[in-house]
N, C-alpha and C positions, 0 to 999 in steps of 0.2 A: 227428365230430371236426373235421371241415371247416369249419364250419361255426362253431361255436367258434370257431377260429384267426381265419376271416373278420370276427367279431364284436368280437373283440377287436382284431385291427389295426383296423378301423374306430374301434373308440371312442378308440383311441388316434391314430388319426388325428384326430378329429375335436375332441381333448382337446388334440392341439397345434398346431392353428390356432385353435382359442380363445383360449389362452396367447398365440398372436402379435398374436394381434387385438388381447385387454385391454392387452396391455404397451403402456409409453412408448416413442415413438422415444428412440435414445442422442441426438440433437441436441438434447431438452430436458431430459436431464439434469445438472447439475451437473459440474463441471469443477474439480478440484483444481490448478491452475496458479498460479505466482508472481502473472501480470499479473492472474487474477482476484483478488485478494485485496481487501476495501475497503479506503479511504483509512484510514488513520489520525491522529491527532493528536497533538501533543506540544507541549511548551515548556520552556526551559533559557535561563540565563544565563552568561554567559562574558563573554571577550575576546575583541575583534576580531584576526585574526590574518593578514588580508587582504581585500581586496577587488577584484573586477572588472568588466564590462561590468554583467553583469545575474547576479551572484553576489557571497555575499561566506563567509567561512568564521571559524569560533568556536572558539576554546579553549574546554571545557568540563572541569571538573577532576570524575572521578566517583572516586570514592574519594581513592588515592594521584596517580593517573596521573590527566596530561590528556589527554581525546581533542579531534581536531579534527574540527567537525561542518562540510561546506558548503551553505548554502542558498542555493536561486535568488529570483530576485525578477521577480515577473509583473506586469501591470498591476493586480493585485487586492492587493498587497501593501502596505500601510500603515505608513510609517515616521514618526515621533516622535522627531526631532532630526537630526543629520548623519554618516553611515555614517563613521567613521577608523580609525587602524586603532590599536588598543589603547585605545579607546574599548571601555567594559563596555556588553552591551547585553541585553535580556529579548527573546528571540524565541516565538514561538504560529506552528506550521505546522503543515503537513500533509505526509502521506506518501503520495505521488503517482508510480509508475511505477518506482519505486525511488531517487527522489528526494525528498530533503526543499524542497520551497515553500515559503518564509514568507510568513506571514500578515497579523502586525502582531510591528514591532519597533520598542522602546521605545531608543532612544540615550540613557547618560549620561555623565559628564564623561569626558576622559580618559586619568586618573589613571594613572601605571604605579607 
């Protein structure tokens, strides 16, 4: 009976440092976290409803209501015409850190 008991703690032993051995470290598993998530992309038209140093912000009317969207502007961002403010404009960004970046914005007249 002894003997038995020894055989099977053994195999059971020897069944779970196998197990430890095959598994992944947790450090190369995946990580469900906001800042992991990829960039995203998007584009929308509006009105200018401000601007700043190195930002500017958009009426966006999505249904009844308008929301106001703000994007930054980086060295990589491409504008087509003169940022004002109630100027309509087409912007293409990305979604970066919990930040919208524009990408390229298209400026047109500005009509109110």
């Amino acid at each position: 009976m002894r003997f038995r008991t020894m055989l099977a703690r053994a195999t059971l032993l020897f069944v779970c440092f196998g197990l430890a051995a095959w598994s992944e470290p947790l450090s190369s598993q995946p990580r469900n976290k906001p800042d992991d998530l990829a960039t995203q992309n998007g584009s929308v038209s509006g009105r200018i409803s401000s601007i700043g140093e190195a930002s500017f912000s958009v009426d966006v009317k999505e249904s009844k209501d308008a929301v106001t969207l703000r994007f930054l502007i980086d060295d990589n961002t491409k504008i087509e015409g003169k940022l004002e403010v109630g100027s309509m404009v087409t912007v293409d960004y990305r979604t970066a850190d919990a930040h919208n970046v524009a990408t390229h914005v298209v400026v047109q007249s500005a009509h109110r």
